[in-house]
N, CA, C and O atoms as a CHARMM CRD file, in Angstrom:
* protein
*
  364
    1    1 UNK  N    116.37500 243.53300 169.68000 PROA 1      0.00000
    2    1 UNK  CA   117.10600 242.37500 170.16200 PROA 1      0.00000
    3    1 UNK  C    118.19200 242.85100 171.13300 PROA 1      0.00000
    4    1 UNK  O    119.05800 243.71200 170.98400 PROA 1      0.00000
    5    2 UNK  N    117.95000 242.17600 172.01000 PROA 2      0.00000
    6    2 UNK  CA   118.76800 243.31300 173.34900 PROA 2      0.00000
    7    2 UNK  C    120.41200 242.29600 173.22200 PROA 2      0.00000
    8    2 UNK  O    120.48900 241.12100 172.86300 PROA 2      0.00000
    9    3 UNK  N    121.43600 243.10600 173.59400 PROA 3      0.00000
   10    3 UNK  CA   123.01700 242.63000 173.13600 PROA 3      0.00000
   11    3 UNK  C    122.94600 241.79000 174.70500 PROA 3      0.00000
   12    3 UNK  O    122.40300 242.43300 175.60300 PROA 3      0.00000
   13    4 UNK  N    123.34500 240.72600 174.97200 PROA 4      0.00000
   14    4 UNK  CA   123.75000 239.84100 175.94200 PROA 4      0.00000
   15    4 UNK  C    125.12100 239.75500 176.01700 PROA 4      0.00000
   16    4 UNK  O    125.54100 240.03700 177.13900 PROA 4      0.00000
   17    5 UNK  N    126.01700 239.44300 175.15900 PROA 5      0.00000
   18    5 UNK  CA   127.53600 239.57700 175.51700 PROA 5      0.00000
   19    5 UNK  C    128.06200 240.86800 176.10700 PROA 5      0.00000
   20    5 UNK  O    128.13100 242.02400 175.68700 PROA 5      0.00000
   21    6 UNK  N    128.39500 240.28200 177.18800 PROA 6      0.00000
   22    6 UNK  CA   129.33300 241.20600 177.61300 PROA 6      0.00000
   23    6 UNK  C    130.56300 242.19200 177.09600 PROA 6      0.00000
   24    6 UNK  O    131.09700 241.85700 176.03800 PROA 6      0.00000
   25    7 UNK  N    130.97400 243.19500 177.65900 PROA 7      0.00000
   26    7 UNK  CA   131.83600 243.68600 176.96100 PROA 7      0.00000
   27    7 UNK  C    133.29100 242.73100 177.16700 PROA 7      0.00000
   28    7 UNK  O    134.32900 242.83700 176.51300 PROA 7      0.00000
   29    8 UNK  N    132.99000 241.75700 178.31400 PROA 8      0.00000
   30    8 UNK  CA   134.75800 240.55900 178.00200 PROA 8      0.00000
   31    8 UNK  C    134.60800 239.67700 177.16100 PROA 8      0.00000
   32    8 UNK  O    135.55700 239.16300 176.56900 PROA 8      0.00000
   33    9 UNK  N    133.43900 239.37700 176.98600 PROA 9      0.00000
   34    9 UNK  CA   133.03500 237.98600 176.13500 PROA 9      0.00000
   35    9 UNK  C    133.39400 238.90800 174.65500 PROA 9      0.00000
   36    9 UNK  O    134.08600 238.32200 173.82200 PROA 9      0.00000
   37   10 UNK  N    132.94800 240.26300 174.35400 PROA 10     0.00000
   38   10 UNK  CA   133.35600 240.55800 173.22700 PROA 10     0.00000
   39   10 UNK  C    135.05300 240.72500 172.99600 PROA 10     0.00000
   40   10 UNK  O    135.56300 240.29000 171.96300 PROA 10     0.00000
   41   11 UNK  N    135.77500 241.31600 173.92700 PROA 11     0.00000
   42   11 UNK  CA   136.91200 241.03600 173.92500 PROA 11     0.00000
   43   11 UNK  C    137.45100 239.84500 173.68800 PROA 11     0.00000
   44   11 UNK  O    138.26500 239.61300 172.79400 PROA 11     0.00000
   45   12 UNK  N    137.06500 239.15000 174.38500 PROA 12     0.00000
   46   12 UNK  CA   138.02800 237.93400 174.39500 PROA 12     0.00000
   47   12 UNK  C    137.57000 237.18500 173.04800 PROA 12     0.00000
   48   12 UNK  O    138.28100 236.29400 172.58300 PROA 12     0.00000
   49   13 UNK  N    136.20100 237.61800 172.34700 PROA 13     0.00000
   50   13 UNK  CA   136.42800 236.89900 170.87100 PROA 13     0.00000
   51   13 UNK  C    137.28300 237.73900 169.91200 PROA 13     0.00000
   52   13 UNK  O    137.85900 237.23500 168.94800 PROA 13     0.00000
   53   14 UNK  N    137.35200 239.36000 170.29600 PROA 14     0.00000
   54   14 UNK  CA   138.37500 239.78100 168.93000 PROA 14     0.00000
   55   14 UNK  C    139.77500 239.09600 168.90300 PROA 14     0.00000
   56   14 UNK  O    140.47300 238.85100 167.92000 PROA 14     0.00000
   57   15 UNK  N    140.13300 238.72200 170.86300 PROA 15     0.00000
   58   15 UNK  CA   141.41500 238.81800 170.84400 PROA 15     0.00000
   59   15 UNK  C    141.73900 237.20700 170.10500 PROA 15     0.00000
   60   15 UNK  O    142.78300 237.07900 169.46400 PROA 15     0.00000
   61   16 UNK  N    140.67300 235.89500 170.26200 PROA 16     0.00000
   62   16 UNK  CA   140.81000 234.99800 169.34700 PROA 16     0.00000
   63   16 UNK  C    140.52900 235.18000 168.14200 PROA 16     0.00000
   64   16 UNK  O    140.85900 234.17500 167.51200 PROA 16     0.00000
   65   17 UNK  N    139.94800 236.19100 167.29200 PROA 17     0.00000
   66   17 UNK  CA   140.26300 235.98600 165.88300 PROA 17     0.00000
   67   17 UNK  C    141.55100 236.98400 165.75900 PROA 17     0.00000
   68   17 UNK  O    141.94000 237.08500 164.59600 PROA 17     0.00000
   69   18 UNK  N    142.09000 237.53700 166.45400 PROA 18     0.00000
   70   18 UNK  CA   143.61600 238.51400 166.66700 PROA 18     0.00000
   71   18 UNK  C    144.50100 237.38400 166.14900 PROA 18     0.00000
   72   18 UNK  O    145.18700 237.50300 165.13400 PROA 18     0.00000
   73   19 UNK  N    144.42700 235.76600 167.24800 PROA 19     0.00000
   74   19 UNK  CA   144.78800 235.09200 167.70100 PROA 19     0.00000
   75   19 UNK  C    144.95000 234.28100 165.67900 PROA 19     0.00000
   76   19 UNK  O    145.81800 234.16900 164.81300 PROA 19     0.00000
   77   20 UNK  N    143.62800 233.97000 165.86100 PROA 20     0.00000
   78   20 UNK  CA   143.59000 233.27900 164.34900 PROA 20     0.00000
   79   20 UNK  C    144.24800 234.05100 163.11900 PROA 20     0.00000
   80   20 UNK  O    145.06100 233.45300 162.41400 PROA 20     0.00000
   81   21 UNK  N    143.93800 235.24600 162.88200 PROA 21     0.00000
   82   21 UNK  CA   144.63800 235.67400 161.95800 PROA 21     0.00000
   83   21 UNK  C    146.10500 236.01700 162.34700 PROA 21     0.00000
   84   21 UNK  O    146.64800 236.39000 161.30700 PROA 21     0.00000
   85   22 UNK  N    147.03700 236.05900 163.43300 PROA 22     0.00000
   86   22 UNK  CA   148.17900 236.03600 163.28200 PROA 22     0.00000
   87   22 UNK  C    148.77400 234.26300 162.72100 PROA 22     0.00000
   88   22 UNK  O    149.57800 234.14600 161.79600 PROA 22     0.00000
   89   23 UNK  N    148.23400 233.12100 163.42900 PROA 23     0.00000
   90   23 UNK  CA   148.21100 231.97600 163.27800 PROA 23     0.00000
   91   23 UNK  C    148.00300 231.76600 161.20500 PROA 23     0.00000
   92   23 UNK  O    148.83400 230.99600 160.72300 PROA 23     0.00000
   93   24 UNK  N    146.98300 232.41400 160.17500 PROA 24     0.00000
   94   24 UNK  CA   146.51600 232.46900 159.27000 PROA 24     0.00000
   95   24 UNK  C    148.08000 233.33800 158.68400 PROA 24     0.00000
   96   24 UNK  O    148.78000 233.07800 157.70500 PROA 24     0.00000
   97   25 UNK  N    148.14800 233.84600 159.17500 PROA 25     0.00000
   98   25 UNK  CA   149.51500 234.94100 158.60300 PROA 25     0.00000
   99   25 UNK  C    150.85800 233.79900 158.65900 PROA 25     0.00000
  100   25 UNK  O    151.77300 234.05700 157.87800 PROA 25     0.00000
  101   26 UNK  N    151.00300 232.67100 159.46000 PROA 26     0.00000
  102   26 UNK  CA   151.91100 232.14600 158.98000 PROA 26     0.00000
  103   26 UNK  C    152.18700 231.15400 157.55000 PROA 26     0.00000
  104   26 UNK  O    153.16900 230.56600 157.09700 PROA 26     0.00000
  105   27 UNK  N    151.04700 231.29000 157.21500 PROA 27     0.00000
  106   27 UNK  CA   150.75400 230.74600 155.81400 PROA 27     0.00000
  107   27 UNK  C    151.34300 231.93200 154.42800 PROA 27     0.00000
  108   27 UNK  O    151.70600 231.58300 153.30500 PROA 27     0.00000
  109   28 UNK  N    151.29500 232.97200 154.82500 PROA 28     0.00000
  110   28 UNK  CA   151.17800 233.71800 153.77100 PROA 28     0.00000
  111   28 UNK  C    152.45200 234.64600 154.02400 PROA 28     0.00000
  112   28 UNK  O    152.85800 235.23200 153.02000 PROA 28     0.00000
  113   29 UNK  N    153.10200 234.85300 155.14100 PROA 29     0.00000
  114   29 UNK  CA   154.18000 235.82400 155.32500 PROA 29     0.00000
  115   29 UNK  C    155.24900 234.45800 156.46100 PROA 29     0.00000
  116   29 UNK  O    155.59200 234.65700 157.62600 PROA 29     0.00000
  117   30 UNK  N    155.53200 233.21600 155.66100 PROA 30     0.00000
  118   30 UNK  CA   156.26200 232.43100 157.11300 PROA 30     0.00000
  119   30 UNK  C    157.77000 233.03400 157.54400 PROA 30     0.00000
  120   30 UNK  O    158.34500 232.63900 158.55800 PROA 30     0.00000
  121   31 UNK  N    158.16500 233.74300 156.90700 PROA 31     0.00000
  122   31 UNK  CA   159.20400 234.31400 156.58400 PROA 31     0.00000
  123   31 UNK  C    159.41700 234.83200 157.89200 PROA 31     0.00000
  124   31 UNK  O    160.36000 234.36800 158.53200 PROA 31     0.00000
  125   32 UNK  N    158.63200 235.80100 158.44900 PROA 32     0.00000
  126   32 UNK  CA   158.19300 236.80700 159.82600 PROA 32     0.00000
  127   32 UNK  C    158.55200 236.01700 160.82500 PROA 32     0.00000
  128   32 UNK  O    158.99100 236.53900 161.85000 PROA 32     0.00000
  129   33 UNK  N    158.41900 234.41800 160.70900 PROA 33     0.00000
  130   33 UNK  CA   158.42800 233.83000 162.17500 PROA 33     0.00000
  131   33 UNK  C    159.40600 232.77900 162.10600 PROA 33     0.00000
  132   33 UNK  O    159.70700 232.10300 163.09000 PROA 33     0.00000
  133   34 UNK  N    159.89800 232.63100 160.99000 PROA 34     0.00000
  134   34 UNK  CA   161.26800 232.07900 160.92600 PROA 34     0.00000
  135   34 UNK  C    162.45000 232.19300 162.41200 PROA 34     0.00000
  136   34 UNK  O    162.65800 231.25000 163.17400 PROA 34     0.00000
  137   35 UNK  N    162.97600 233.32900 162.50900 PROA 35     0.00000
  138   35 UNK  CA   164.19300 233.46300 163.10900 PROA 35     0.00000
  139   35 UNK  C    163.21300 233.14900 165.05700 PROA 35     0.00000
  140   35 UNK  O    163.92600 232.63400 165.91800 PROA 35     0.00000
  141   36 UNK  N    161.76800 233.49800 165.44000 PROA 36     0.00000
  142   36 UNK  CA   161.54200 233.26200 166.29600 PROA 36     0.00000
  143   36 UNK  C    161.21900 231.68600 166.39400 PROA 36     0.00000
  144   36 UNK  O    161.69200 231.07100 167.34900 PROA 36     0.00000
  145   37 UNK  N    160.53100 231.09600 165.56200 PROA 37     0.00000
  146   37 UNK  CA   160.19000 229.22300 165.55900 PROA 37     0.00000
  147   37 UNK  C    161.71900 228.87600 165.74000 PROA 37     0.00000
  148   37 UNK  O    161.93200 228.07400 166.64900 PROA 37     0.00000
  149   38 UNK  N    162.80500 229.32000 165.05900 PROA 38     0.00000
  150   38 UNK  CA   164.35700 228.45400 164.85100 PROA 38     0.00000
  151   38 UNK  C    164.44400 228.63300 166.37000 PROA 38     0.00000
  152   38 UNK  O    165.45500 227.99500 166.66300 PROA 38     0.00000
  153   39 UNK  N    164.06000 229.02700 167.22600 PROA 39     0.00000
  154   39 UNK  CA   164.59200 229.23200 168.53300 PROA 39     0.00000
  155   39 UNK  C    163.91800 227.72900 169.64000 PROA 39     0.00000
  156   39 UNK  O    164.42100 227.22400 170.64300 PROA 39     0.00000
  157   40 UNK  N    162.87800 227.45700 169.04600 PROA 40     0.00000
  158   40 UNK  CA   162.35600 226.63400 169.25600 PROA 40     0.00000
  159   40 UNK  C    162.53300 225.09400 168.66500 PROA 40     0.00000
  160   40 UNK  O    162.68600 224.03800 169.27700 PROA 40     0.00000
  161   41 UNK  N    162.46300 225.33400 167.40300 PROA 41     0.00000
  162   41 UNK  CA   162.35600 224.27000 166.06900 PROA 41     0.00000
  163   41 UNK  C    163.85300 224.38200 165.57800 PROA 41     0.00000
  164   41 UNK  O    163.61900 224.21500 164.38100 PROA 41     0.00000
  165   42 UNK  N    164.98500 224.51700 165.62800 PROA 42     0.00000
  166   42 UNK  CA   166.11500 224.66900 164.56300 PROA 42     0.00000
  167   42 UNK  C    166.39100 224.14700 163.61500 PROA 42     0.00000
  168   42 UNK  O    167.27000 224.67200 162.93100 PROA 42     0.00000
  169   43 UNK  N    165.73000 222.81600 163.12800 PROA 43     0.00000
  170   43 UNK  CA   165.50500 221.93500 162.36800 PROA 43     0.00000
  171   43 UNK  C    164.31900 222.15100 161.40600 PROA 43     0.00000
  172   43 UNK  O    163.40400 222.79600 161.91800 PROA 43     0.00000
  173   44 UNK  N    164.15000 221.81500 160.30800 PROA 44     0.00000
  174   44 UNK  CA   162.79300 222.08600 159.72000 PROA 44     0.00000
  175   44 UNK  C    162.08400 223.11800 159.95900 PROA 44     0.00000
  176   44 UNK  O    160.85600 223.02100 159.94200 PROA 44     0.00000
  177   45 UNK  N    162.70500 224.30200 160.22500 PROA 45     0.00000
  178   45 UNK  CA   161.84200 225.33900 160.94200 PROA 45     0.00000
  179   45 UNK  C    161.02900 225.69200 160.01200 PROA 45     0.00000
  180   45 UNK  O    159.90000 225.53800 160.47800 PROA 45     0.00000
  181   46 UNK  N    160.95700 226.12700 158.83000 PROA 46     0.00000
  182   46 UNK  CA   159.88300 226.03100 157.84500 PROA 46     0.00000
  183   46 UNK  C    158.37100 225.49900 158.26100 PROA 46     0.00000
  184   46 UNK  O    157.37200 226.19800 158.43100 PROA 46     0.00000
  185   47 UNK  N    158.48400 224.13300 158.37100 PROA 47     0.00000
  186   47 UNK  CA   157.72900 222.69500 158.75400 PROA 47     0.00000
  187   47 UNK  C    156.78300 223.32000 159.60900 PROA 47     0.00000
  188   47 UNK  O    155.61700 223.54900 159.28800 PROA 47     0.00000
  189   48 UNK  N    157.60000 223.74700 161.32800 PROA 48     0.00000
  190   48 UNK  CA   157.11400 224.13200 162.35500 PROA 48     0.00000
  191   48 UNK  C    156.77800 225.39000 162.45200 PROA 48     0.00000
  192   48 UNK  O    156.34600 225.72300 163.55600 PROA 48     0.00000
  193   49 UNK  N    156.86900 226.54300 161.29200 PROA 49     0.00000
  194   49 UNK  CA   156.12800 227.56500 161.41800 PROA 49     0.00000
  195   49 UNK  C    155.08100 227.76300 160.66000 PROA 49     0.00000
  196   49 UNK  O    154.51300 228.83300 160.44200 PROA 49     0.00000
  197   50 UNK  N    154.75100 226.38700 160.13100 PROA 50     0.00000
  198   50 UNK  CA   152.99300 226.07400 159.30900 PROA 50     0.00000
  199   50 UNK  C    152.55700 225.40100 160.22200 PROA 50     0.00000
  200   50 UNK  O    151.42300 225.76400 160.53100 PROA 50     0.00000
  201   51 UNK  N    153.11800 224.17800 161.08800 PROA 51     0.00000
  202   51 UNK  CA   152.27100 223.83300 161.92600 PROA 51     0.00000
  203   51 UNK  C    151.93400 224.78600 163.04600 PROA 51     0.00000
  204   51 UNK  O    150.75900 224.84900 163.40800 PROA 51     0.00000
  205   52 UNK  N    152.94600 225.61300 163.69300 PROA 52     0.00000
  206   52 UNK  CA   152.58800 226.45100 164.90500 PROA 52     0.00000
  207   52 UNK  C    151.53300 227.38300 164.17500 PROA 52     0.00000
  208   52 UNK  O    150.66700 227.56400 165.03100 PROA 52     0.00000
  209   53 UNK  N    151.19500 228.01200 163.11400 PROA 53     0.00000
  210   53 UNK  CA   150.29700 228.55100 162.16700 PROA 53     0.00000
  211   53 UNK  C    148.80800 227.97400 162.20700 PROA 53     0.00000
  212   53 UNK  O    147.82700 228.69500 162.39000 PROA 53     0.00000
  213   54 UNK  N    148.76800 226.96800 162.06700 PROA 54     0.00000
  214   54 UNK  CA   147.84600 225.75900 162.15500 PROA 54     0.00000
  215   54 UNK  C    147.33100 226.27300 163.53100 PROA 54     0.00000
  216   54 UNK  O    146.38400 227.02700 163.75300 PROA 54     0.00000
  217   55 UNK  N    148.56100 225.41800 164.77100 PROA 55     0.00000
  218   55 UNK  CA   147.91400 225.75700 165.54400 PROA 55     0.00000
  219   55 UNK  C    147.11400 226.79100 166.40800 PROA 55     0.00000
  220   55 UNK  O    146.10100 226.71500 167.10300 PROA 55     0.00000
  221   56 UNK  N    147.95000 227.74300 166.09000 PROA 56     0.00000
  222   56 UNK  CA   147.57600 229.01700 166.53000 PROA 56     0.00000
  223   56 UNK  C    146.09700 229.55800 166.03300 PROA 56     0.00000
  224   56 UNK  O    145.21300 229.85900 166.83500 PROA 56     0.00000
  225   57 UNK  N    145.96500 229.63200 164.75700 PROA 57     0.00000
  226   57 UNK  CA   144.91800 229.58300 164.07700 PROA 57     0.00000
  227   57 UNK  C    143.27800 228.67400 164.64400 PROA 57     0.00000
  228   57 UNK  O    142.12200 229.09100 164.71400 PROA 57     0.00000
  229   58 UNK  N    143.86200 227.37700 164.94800 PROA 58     0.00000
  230   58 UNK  CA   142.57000 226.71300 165.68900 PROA 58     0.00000
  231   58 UNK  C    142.39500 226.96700 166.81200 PROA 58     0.00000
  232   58 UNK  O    141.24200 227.26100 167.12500 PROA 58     0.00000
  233   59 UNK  N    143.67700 226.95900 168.10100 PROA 59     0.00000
  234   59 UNK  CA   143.30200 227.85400 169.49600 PROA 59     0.00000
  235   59 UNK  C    142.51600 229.33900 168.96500 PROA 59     0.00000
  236   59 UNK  O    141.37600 229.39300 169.42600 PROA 59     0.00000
  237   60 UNK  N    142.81900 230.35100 168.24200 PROA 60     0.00000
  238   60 UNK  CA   142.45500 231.39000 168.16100 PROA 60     0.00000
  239   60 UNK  C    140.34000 231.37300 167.84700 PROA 60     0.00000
  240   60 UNK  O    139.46000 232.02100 168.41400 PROA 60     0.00000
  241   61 UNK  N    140.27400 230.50100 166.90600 PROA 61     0.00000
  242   61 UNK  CA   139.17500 230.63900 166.59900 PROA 61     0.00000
  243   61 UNK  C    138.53200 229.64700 167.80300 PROA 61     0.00000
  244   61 UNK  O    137.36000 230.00800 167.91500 PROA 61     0.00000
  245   62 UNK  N    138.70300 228.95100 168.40400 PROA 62     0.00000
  246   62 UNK  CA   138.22700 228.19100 169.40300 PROA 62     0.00000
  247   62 UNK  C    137.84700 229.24300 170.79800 PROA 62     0.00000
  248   62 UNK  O    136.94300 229.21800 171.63300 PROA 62     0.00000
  249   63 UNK  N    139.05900 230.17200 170.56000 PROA 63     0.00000
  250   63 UNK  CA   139.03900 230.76200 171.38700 PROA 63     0.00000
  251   63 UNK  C    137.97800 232.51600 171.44100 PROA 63     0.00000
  252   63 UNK  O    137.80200 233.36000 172.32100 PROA 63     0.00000
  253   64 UNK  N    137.56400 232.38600 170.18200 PROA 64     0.00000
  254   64 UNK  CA   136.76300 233.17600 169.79700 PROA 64     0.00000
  255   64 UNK  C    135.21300 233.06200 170.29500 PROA 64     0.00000
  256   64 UNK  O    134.30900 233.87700 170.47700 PROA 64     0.00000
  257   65 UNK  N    135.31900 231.97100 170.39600 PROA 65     0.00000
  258   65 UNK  CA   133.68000 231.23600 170.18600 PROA 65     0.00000
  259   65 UNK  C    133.85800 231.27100 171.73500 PROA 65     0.00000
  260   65 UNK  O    134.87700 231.17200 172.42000 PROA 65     0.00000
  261   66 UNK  N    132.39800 231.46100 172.11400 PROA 66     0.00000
  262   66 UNK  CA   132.23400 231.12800 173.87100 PROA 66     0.00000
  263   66 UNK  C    131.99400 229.85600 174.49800 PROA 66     0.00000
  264   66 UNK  O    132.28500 229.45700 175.62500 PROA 66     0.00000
  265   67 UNK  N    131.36100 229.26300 173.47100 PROA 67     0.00000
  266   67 UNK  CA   131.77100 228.06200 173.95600 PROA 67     0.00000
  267   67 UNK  C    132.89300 227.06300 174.18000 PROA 67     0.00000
  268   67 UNK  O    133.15300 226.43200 175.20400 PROA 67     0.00000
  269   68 UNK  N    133.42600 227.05700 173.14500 PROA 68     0.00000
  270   68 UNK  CA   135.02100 226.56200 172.92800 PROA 68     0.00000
  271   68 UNK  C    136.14200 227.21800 173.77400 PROA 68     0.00000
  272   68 UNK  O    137.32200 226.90500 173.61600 PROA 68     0.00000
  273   69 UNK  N    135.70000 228.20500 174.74400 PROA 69     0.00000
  274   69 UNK  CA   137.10300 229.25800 175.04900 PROA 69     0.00000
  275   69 UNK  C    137.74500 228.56200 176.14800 PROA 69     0.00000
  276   69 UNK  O    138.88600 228.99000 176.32200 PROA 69     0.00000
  277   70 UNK  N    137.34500 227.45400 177.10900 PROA 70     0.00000
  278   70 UNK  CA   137.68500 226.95500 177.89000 PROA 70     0.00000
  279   70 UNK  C    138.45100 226.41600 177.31900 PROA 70     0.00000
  280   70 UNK  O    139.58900 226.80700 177.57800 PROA 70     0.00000
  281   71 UNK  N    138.36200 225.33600 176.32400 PROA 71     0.00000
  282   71 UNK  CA   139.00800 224.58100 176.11800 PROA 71     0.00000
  283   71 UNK  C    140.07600 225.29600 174.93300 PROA 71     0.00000
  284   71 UNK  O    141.11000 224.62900 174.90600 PROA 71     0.00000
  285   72 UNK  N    140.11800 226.31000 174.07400 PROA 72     0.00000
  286   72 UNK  CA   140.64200 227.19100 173.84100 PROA 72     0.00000
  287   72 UNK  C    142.34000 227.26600 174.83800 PROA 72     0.00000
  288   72 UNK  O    143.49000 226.92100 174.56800 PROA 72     0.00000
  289   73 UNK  N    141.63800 227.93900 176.10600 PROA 73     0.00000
  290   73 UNK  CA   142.49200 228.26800 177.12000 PROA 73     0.00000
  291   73 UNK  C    143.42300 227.28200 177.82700 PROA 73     0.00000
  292   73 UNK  O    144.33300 227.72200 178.52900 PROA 73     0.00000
  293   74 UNK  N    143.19800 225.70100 177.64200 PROA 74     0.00000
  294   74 UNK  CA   143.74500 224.59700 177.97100 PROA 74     0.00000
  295   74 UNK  C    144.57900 224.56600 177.14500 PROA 74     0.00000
  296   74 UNK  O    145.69700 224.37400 177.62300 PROA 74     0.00000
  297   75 UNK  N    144.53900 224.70300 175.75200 PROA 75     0.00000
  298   75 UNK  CA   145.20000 224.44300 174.48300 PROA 75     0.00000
  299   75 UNK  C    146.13900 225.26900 174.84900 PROA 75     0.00000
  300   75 UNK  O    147.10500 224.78100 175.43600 PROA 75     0.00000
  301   76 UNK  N    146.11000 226.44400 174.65000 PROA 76     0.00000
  302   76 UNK  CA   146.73700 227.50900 174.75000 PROA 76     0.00000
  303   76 UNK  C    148.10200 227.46900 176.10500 PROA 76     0.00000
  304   76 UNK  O    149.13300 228.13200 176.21600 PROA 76     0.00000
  305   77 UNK  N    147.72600 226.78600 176.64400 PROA 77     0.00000
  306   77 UNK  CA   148.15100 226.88600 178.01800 PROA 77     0.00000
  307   77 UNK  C    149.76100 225.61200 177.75500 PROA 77     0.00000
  308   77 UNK  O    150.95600 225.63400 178.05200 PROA 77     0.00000
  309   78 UNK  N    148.76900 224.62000 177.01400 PROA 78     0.00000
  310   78 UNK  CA   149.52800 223.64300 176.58500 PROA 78     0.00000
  311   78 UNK  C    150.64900 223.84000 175.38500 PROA 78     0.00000
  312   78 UNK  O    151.75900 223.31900 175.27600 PROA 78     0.00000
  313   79 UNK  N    150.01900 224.70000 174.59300 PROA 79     0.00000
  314   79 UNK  CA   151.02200 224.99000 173.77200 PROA 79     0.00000
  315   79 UNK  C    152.03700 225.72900 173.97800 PROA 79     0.00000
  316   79 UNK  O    153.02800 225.37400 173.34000 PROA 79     0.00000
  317   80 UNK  N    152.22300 227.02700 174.92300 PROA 80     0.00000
  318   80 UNK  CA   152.88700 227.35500 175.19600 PROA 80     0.00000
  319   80 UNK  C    153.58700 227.14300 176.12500 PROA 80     0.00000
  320   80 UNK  O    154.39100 228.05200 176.32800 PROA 80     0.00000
  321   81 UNK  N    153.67400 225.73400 177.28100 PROA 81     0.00000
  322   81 UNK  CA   154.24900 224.93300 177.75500 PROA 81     0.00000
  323   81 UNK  C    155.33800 224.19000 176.44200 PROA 81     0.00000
  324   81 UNK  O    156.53600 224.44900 176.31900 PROA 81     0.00000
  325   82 UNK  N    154.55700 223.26000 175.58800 PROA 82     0.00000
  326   82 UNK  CA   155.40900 222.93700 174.57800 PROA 82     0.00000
  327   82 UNK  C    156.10800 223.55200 173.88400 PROA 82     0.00000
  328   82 UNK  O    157.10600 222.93700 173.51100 PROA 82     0.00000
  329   83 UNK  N    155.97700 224.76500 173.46400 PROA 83     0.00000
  330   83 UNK  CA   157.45900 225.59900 172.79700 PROA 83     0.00000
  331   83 UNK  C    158.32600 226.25200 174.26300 PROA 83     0.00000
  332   83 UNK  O    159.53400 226.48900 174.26600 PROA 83     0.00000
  333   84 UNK  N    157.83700 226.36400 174.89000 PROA 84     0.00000
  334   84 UNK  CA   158.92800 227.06500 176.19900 PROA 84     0.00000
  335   84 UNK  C    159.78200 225.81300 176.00900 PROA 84     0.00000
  336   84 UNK  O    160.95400 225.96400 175.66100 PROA 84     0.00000
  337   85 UNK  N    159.24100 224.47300 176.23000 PROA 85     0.00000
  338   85 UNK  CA   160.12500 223.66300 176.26700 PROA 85     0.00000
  339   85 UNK  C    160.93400 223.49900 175.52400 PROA 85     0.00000
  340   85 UNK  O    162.08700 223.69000 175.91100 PROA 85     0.00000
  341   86 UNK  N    160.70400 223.08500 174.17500 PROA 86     0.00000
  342   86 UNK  CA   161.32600 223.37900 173.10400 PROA 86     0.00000
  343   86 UNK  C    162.63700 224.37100 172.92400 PROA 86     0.00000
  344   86 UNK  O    163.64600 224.16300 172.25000 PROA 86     0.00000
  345   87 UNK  N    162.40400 225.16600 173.49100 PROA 87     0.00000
  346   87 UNK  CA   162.72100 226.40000 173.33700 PROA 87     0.00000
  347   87 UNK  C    163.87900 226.34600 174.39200 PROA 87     0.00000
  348   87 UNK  O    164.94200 226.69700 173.87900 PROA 87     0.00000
  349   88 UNK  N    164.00100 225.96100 175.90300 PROA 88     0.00000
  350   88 UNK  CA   164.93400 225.31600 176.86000 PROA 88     0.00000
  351   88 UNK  C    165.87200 224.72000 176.36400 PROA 88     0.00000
  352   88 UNK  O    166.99500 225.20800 176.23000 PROA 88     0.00000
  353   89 UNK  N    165.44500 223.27000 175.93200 PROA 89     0.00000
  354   89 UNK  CA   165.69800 222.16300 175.06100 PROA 89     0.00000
  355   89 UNK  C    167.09800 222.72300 174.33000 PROA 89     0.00000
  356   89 UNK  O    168.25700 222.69500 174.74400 PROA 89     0.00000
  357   90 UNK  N    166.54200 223.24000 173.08400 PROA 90     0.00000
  358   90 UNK  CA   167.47300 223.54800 172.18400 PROA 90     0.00000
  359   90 UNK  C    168.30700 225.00800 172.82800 PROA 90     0.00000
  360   90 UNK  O    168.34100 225.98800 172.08400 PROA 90     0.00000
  361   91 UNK  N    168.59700 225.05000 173.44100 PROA 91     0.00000
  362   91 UNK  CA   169.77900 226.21500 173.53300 PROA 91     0.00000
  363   91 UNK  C    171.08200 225.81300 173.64600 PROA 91     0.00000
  364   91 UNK  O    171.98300 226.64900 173.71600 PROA 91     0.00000
């Protein structure tokens, strides 16, 4: 069975499950991303470092898959528009 993915297409899926399991890690260690979400979130930051977890986690695995990576990359693009802002916002 001859390998068809490329060696970027394989990259770019480790770097979305990289992506997912740091996103998966805010479930289990939220502690780690506390003092960086408060920069963003100062309020409920708890709250917003399960949802940014969440999200990160579904861009990542979206972004794993070849089909999904486009839209992966929109997400991605978007989300980190929304915490920059955030992140402006509250200073």
């Amino acid at each position: 069975m001859p390998n068809t993915e490329s060696k970027g297409s394989r990259a770019a899926t480790l770097a979305g499950l990289a992506l997912a399991g740091l996103g998966a890690t805010h479930f289990v260690k939220p502690e780690l991303f506390e003092d960086l979400t408060k920069q963003a979130f100062p309020q409920d930051t708890r709250t917003y470092v399960y949802i940014d977890g969440g999200i990160e986690t579904a861009i990542g695995l979206a972004f794993a898959a070849r089909k999904t990576r486009r839209l992966a990359i929109i997400g991605l693009l978007g989300y980190g528009t929304y915490l920059a802002g955030n992140v402006v916002r509250n200073r």
